[in-house]
KOLFI-624120 format. One record per residue (C-alpha): residue number from 1; residue in three letters; x, y, z. Coordinates in steps of 0.5 Angstrom, whole numbers, padded with zeros to 4 digits. Layout:
REM KOLFI-624120
   nr  rest     c1     c2     c3
  NUM   ALA      X      Y      Z
...
//
This chain:
REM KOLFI-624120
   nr  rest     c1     c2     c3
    1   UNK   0222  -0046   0179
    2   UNK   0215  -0048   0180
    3   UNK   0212  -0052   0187
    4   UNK   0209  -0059   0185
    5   UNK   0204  -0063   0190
    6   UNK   0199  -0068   0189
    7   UNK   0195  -0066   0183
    8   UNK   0189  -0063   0186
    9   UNK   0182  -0064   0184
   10   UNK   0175  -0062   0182
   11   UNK   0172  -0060   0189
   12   UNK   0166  -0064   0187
   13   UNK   0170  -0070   0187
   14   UNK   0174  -0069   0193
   15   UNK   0167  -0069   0196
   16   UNK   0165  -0076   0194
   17   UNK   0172  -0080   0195
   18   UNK   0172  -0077   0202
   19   UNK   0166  -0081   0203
   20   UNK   0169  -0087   0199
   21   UNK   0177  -0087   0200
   22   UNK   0179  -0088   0207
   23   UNK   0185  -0083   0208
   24   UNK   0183  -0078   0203
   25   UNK   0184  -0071   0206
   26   UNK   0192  -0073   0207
   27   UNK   0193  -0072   0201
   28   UNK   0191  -0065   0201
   29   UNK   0196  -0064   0207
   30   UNK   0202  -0065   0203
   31   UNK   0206  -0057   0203
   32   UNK   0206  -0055   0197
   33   UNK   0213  -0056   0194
   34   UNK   0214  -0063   0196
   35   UNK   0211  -0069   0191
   36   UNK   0206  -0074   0193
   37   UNK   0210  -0082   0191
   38   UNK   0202  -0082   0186
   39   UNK   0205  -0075   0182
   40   UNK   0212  -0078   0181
   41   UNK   0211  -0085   0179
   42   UNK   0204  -0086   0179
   43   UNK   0201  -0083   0171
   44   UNK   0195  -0080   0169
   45   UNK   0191  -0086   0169
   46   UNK   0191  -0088   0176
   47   UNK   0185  -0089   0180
   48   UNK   0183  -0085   0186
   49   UNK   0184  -0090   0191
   50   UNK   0191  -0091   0188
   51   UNK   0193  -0084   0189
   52   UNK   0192  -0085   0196
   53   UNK   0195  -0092   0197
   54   UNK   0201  -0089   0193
   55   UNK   0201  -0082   0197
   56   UNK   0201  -0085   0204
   57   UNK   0207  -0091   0203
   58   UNK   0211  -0091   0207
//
C-alpha cells in the first residue's frame, strides 16, 4: 500500500506559482492519502494552472 496525493513539486517552482497561480498552496493542503482530481485524470502533461483548476473543482 502507498499513500498517493497531488504530486509534489521542485520548492523553487512552488515559489514562482504561488506568485502567478491564484490558489496554489491548496494544493499542498491535501492529506496524504487522498488524490487530487489533476493526479487522477489530468496526466503528466498538464500545466501548472490546470493542476490547480482541476484539484479545487468542486
Amino acid at each position: 500500500m502507498s499513500l498517493i496525493g497531488p504530486r509534489p513539486e521542485r520548492p523553487a517552482f512552488c515559489v514562482e506559482f504561488e506568485k502567478r497561480i491564484h490558489g496554489w498552496h491548496y494544493r499542498t493542503m491535501v492529506t496524504p492519502g487522498l488524490s487530487g482530481l489533476a493526479q487522477v485524470r489530468g496526466g503528466y502533461d498538464l500545466l501548472p494552472k490546470e493542476k490547480v483548476a482541476l484539484d479545487l473543482w468542486r
